[in-house]
N, C-alpha and C positions, 0 to 999 in steps of 0.2 A: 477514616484515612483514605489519601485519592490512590488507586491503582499505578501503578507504571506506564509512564507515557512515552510513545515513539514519534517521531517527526517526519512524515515526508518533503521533500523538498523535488523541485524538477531543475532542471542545471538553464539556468538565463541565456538570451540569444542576447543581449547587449551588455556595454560595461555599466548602461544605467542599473538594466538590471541586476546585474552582479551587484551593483551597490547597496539597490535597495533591498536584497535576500540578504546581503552583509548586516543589515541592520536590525532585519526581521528576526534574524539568525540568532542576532546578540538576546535580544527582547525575550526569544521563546528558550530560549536558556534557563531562565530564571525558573523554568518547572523540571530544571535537572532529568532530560530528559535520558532513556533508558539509551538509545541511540537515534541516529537520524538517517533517513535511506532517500538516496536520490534517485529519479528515475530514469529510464532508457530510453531513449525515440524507436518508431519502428525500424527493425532490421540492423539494430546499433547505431543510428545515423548522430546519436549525439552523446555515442561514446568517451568522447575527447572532454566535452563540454561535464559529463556525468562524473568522471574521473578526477578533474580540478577539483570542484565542488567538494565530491567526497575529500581528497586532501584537504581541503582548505578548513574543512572542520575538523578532522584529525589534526589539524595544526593548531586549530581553535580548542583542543582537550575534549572532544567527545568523539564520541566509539559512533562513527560512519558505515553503514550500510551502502552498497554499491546493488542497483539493481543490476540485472544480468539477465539478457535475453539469447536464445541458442537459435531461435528460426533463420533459416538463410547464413548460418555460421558451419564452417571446417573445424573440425578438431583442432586442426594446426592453427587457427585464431582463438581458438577460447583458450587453448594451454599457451598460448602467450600471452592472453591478457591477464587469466588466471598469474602469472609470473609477474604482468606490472602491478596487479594488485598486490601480492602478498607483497613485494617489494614496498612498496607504500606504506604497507603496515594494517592493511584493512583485514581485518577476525569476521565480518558479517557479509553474506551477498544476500540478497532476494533474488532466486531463479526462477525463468519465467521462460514459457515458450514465447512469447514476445509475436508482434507483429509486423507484415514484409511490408516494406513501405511500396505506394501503390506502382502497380507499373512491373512489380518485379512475379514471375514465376515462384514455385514454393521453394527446390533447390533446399542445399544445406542438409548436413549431415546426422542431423537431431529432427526428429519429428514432433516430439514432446517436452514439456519440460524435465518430466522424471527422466528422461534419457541425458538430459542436462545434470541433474541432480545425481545420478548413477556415474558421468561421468566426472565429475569434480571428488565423489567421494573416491574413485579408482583412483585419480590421478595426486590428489591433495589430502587425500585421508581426514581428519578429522583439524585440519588447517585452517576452516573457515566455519562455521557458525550458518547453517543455510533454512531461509523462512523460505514459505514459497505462499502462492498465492489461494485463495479457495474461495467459493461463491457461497451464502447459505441461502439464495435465492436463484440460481441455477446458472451456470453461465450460459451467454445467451447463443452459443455454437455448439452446446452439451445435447447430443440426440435425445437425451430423459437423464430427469434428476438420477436415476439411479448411478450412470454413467458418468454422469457428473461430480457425485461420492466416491464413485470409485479409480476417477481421474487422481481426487485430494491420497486415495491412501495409497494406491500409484507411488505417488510422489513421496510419501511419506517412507515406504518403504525400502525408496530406493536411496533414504539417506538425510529428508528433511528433518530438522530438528522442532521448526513451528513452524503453523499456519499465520497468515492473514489475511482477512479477510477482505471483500469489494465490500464500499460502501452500505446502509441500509437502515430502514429507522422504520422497524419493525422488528421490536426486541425476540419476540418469540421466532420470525424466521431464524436467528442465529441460535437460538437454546435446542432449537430441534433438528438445528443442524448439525449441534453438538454431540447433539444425544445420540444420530442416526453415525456418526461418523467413532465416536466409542463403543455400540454397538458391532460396526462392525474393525473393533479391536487397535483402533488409534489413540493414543494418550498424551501427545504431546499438546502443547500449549496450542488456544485457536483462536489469537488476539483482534477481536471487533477491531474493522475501519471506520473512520469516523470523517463523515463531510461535512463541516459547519454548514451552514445555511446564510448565504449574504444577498446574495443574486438569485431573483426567479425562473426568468426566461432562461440563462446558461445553466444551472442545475436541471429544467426540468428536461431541455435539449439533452443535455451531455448523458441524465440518467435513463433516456430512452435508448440511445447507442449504448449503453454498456449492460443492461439488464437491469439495472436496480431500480427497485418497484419503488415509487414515491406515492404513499399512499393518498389515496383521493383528498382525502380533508383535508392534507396538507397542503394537495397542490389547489384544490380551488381553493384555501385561505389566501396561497401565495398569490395568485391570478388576481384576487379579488381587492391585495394592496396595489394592483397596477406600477408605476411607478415610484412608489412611496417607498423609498431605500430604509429609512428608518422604520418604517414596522415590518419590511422582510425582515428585519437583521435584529428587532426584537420580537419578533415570534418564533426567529429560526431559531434564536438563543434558548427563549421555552422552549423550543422541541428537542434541540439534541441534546442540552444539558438532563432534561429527563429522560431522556434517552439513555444516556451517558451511566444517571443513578440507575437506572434499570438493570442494569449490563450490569454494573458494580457491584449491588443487592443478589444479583443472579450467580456471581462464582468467576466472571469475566477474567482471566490471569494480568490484563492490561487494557491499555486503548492508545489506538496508532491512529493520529491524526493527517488527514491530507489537509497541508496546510493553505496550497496551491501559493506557496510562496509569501503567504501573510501572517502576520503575527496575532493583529488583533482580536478575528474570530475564536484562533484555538486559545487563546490568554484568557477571554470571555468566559466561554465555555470551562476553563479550569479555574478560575476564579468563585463562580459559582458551583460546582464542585468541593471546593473548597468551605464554602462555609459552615 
């Protein structure tokens, strides 16, 4: 039987795009997903845009996740956005200390996300459903892993109900991530992120900026199709889909896909799961 699956989605800068996540949207439907969470730009810059989205699935019948960043935020904007959400009808946010878009000073009244997460349960109590984010491979601003665990229970404490995770396809960093974060006395859900594999150069770029380690074999496999679209995207398929059984076999509560706005990939990947 497959796990419970989550959706990310990021809110389209054009109406094409809007059309073509419209359609994506329908397609990745058909694995009944658990919810779908859209994301934030740095410093909220695509608030407006994240906001639609999420309505527009809530209108479409499934339970939306609004991501939610507090860096460079006043109290006096997150308790009013906090108000156009519940207004809307959204039950889930993902909190996130989030990123200042370039150019800007630190500013803003949250330094952290748990102070984000401390502040919604003060003000909204048990109104929203809050995941937050967690590395099992370090995050890449954390002074030492240990700091970095005790960033997730930080947050945990101050009101998250689950984790999720950054990317990773390196099944045992996330088991011993698990196991070091129950050790030190966390129990709530710590749902694997999952990156399809389509594209080499943009995966292996985008996973040097965020920390997540692409293990060598993978990436000289990937290097070594050069341009050859159809064996990235069927070997990316072997790697996450076993990846995917790994996690499954190991106790995993779910798997939250970054769709990056396509259907294909994550349909692939649960397809073969499936069988």
């Amino acid at each position: 039987m497959m796990l419970p699956i989550s959706l990310e989605f990021f809110p389209p800068k054009t109406p094409e795009g809007s059309d073509k996540l419209r359609a994506a949207r329908q397609q990745l439907y058909a694995l009944k997903p658990e919810f779908c969470s859209v994301t934030y730009g740095a410093g909220g810059s695509t608030h407006t845009g994240t906001f639609n989205t999420v309505s527009e699935i809530l209108a479409e019948g499934v339970d939306a996740a609004s991501h939610f960043s507090c860096i460079g935020a006043t109290r006096a904007k997150v308790c009013d956005q906090l108000a156009q959400l519940r207004a809307m009808g959204v039950k889930r946010l993902v909190a996130l200390r989030g990123d200042l878009p370039s150019g800007y000073g630190s500013g803003g009244e949250f330094q952290y996300a748990s102070d984000l997460v401390a502040y919604i349960r003060e003000e909204c109590g048990s109104d929203f459903r809050i995941e937050v984010a967690c590395y099992p491979e370090v995050h890449p601003q954390a002074k030492s892993p240990r700091a970095d665990l005790d960033a997730f229970v930080t947050k945990v404490k101050a009101g998250a109900d689950a984790g999720i995770t950054q990317y990773f396809y390196n099944a045992d960093a996330y088991f011993r991530f698990v196991d070091e974060v129950r050790k030190l006395g966390v129990d709530v859900p710590v749902v694997p992120g999952i990156m399809p594999i389509t594209n080499s150069s943009q995966l292996l770029r985008f996973s040097d900026s965020c920390g997540a380690e692409v293990p060598r074999w993978i990436r000289l496999r990937l290097q070594s199709f050069g341009d050859d679209s159809a064996s990235i995207k069927a070997f990316g398929l072997d790697v996450v889909s076993a990846l995917c059984e790994q996690l499954q076999r190991g106790g995993a509560p779910g798997l939250h896909f970054y769709t990056m706005n396509q259907a294909g990939p994550t349909l692939a990947v649960a397809q073969r799961l499936a069988r």
